[in-house]
C-alpha positions in Angstrom: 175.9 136.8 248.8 175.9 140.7 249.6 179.1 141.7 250.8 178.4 145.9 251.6 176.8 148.7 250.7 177.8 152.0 250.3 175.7 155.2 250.9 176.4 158.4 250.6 179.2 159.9 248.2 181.9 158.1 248.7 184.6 158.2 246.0 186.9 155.5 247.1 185.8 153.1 249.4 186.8 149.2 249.6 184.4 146.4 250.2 185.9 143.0 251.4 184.5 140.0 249.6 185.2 136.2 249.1 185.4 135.3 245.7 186.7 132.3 244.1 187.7 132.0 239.9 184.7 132.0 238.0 182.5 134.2 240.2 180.5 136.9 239.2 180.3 140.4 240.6 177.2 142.3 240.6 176.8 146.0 241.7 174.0 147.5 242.1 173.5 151.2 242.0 170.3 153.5 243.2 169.8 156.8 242.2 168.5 158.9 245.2 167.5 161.9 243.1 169.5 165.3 242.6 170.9 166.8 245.3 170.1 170.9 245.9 172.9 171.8 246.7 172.8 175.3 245.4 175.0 176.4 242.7 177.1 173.2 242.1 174.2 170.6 241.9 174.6 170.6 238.4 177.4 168.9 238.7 175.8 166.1 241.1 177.3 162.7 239.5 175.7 159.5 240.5 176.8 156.0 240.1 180.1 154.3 239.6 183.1 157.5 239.4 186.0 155.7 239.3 187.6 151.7 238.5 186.4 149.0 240.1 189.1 147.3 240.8 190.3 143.4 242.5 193.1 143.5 244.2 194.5 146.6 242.8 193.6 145.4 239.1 191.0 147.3 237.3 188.5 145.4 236.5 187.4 145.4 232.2 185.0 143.5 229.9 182.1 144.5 232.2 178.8 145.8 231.4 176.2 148.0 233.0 172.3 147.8 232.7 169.1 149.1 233.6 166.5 147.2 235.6 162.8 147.5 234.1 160.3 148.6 236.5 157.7 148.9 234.7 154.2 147.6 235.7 154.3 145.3 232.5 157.8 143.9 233.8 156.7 143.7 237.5 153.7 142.0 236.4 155.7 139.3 234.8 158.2 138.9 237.2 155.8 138.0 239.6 153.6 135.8 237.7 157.1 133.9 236.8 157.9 133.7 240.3 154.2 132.1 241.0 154.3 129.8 238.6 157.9 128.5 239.2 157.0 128.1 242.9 153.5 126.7 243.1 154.0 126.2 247.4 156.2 129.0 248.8 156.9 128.7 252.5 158.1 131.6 254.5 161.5 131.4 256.7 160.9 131.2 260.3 163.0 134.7 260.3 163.5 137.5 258.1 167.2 137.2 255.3 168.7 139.9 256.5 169.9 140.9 252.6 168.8 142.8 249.9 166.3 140.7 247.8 163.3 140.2 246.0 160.1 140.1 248.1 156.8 138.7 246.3 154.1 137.5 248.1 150.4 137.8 248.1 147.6 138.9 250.7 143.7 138.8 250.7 141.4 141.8 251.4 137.9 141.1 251.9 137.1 144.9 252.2 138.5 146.8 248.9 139.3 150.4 250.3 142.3 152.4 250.6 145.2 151.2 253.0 148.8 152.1 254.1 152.1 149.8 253.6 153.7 150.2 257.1 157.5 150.2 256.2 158.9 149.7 259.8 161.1 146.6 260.2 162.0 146.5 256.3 165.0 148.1 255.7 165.1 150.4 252.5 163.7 149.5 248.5 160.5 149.7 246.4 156.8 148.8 246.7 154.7 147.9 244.2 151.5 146.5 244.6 149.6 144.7 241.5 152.9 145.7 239.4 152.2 149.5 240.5 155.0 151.5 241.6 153.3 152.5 244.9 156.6 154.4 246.1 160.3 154.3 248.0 160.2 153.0 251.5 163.3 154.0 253.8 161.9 153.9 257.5 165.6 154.7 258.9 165.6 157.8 257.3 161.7 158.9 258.4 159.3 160.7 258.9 157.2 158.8 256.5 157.0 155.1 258.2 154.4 154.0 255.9 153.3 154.3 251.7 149.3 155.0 250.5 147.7 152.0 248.7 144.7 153.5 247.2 141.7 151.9 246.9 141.7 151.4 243.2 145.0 149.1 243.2 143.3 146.8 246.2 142.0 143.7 244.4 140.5 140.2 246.0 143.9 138.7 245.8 146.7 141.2 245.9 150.5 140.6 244.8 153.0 142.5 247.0 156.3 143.3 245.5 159.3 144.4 247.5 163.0 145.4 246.0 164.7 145.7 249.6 168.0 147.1 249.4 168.9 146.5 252.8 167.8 143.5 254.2 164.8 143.1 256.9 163.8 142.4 259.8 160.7 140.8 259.5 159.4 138.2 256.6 155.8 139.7 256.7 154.3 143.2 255.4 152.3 145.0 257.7 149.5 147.1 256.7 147.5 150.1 258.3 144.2 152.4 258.2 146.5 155.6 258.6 149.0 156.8 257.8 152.5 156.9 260.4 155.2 159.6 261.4 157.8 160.1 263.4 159.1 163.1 264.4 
């Protein structure tokens, strides 16, 4: 279960959760780039600054890794997930959690196409185990990602790390490119 997020630089803030002996607790942590913040943005920290801590108590004999995105490690991923789920059937509404997203989508005309991000929250796209790009339709302008031609197959795998949760269980796609102002 997701408990919170935090965004922004926040260097103490407390998230409520319900956890009973035995459970684990996973954090994940997204680098947004360096700040330019003029002369201090060397010293722009990411990540985890300080203890986490339950109930006061620091918590020890904990370990921190890095998830693989590569297009070789995408590409497994999803053929795992195929193989392990031969009939997949969609919720009637979206999970409103950060998740995993892989499904796949027919094009009978191979050209180039646009991911349209709205009603997703915030996470990754790949396409065919390419790293097409960050989605965050909040934030704007850019509402959608290019999918260039030469990634479009017959049958397509979509891949979505959403980081947020969404509001829709379906990707939408478009001939052009959308902006907000």
């Amino acid at each position: 279960n997701t408990n919170g997020f935090v965004l922004g630089d926040k260097s103490k803030y407390s998230i409520a959760i319900n956890a009973q002996p035995g459970d684990v607790l996973r954090i994940l942590v997204e680098n947004h780039g360096r700040g330019d913040n003029g002369v201090t943005s060397y010293d722009n920290k990411k990540g985890l600054k300080e203890n986490v801590s339950l109930d006061g108590v620091p918590l020890k004999n904990w370990y921190s890794c890095g998830i693989n995105l590569t297009k070789a490690s995408i590409d497994s991923l999803s053929t795992s997930f195929f193989a392990e789920n031969n009939e997949v059937v969609l919720p009637d509404k979206a999970v409103s959690a950060p998740g995993v997203y892989i499904g796949q989508f027919s094009a009978d005309v191979l050209t180039d196409t646009f991911f349209d991000s709205r009603g997703w929250g915030k996470g990754q796209l790949f396409i065919n185990g390419y790293n097409l790009g960050r989605y965050w339709p909040l934030a704007g302008p850019q509402m959608t990602l290019y999918v260039p031609k030469p990634y479009i197959q017959k049958t397509n795998t979509i891949l979505l790390i959403e980081l947020n949760g969404a509001q829709q269980n379906y990707a939408n796609f478009s001939n052009h490119a959308v902006w907000t102002n």
